[in-house]
C-alpha positions, 0 to 999 in steps of 0.5 A, a space after each residue: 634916850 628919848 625923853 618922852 619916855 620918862 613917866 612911862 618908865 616902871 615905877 615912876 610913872 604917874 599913870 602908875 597910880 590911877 592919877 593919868 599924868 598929862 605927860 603919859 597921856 601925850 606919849 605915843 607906844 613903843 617897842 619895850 627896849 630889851 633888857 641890858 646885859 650888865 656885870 653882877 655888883 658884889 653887895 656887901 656891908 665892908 664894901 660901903 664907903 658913905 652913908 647919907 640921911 636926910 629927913 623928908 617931912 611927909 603928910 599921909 595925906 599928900 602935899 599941902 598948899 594952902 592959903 592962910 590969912 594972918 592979920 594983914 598978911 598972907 601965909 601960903 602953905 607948901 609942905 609935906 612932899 615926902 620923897 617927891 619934894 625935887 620931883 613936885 617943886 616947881 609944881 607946886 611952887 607955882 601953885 603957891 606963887 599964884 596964890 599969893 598975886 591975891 595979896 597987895 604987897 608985892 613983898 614976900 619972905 620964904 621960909 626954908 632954903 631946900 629945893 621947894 623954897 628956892 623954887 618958890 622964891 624963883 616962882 615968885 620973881 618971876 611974877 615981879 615979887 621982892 623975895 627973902 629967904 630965910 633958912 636954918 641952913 643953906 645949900 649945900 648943906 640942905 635936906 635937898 641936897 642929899 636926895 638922889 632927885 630922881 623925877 619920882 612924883 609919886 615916891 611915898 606921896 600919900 597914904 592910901 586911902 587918904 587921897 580926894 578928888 581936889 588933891 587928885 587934880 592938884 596933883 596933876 596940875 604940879 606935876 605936869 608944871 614940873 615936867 615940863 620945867 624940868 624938860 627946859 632945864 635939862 643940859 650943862 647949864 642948870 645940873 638936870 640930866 636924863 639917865 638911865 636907872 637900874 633896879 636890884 633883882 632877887 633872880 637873874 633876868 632870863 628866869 623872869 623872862 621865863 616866866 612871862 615877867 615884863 621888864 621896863 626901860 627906867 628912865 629919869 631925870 637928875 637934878 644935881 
């Protein structure tokens, strides 16, 4: 699978919004692969054997980063990402870690030890700041790590009509810094995969080609 095709997938690509995500902006046009002819899944409620729930905080305003002094520290705000909290963590983790090089203290504590506070600390190391943790609870016994962490930066992010022009552009930036990393971490080593997604429909395929409906080859990437 060509992973350049991963924000062009339906559904999942940031372009799908009106935001132009850089990495649909660098993908050149393909041929739409046809679809794949599988076996009917039997969907019934005696034949689910676990359920899984999570909270995922959500701002209807979009994600929140943000800086904020108290006293003589600095607090760096980076919360509220809904469903897309895998998908923007690198992003906005880095938008976090460089607001605080602003700070003296080369001394920082992370609250919080899900996807979004263990790339931050990461983020943070990598600018040669001492990070601590502290959690309530710890992987794998995290909010992160029951989400199915399909790269999906637009999942529930916002509501409309609460979105503005700065976090349009901040957007753009977490999301292009996450693509790129998750593209480096992709393999064996660090749990990220890219696979195909397949999608429930209420009418067989050939009556949706019928009728002229478009199908998309849905790619993503799964960070275990």
């Amino acid at each position: 699978m060509d992973r350049r095709t991963l924000l062009k997938a339906g559904g999942m690509a940031v372009v799908g919004l009106g935001l132009g995500g850089c990495a649909n902006r660098r993908t050149p046009s393909r041929p739409m692969r046809p679809p794949v002819n599988l076996v009917p899944v039997h969907v019934s409620w005696d034949r689910v054997i676990h359920t899984t729930v999570g909270l995922r905080p959500h701002r209807p305003s979009g994600f929140f980063v943000r800086t904020e002094k108290l006293d003589h520290k600095t607090v760096i705000h980076n919360y509220g990402h809904g469903r897309a909290g895998i998908s923007l963590s690198w992003g906005t983790s880095y938008l976090a870690a460089d607001m605080a090089m602003g700070h003296p203290d080369r001394r920082a504590a992370v609250i919080g030890s899900g996807a979004v506070g263990v790339v931050t600390a990461r983020q943070l190391q990598r600018r040669g700041i001492k990070v601590t943790i502290y959690a309530m609870a710890v992987p794998p016994n995290t909010t992160s790590n029951m989400a199915w962490a399909g790269f999906t930066p637009t999942s529930d992010l916002f509501a409309v009509g609460r979105r503005t022009p700065q976090w349009d552009e901040q957007f753009r930036f977490a999301a292009e810094i996450s693509y790129r990393q998750f593209q480096l971490l992709a393999g064996r080593d660090y749990g990220v995969s890219w696979i195909d997604n397949y999608s429930t429909m209420d009418e067989m395929p050939v009556e949706r080609i019928r009728r002229g409906a478009r199908f998309f080859p849905s790619t993503c990437g799964r960070a275990a």
